[in-house]
C-alpha positions in Angstrom: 37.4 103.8 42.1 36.7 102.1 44.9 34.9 103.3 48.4 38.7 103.3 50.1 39.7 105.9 47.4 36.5 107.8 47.6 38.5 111.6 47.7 41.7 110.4 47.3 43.6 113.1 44.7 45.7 112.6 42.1 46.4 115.6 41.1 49.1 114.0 38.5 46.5 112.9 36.4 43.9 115.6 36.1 44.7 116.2 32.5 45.6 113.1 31.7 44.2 111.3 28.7 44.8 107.8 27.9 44.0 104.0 29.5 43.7 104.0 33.0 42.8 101.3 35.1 42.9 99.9 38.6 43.9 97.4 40.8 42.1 96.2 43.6 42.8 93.8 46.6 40.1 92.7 48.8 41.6 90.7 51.8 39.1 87.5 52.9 35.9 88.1 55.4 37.4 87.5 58.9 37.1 83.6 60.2 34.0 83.1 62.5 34.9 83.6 66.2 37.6 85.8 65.5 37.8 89.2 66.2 40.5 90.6 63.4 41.8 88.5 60.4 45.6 88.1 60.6 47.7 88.6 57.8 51.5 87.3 58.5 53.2 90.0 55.8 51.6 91.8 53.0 54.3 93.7 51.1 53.7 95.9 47.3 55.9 97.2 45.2 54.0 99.1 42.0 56.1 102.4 40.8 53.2 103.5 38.4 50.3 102.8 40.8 48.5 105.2 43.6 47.8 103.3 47.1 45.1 104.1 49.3 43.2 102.1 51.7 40.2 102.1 54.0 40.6 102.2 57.9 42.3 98.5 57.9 42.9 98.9 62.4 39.0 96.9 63.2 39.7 94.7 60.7 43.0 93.5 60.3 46.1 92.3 62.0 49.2 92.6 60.1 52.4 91.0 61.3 54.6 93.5 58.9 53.4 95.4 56.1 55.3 97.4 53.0 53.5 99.5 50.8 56.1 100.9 47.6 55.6 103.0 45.3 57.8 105.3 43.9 55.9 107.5 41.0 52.5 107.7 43.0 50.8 108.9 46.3 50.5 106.3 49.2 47.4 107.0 51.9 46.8 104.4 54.1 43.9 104.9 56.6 44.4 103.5 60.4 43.0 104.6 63.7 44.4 103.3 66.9 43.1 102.6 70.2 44.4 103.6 73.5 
């Protein structure tokens, strides 16, 4: 699992025994002399699959973003500042 999902629960899957897998996304290093990397839309849409991200606010700038997922938990991390 990766660091973003370090203590994220499924609790679904506890007992679960079979093939189990993930998918992973790693957005590109931020361009020299910029401060945030923008991303114009990032939209998912993965019924069987958990989300969870690290704390994206320092890093990225997202024009829209849609995270789906109708049989698994969604936790996205983001601070804000004033």
């Amino acid at each position: 699992m990766t660091d973003a999902c370090v203590g994220f629960k499924f609790p679904e899957l506890l007992n679960y025994v079979g093939v189990t897998f993930e998918v992973a996304m790693h957005l590109p290093q931020t361009p020299s002399g910029r401060s945030s990397l923008h991303v114009k839309n990032l939209e998912t849409d993965l019924p069987l699959f958990a989300h969870c991200t690290g704390d994206l606010a320092n890093n990225v700038d997202f024009g829209t973003v849609s995270f789906r997922s109708s049989n698994m938990p969604i936790e996205v991390r983001v601070s804000f500042e004033a």
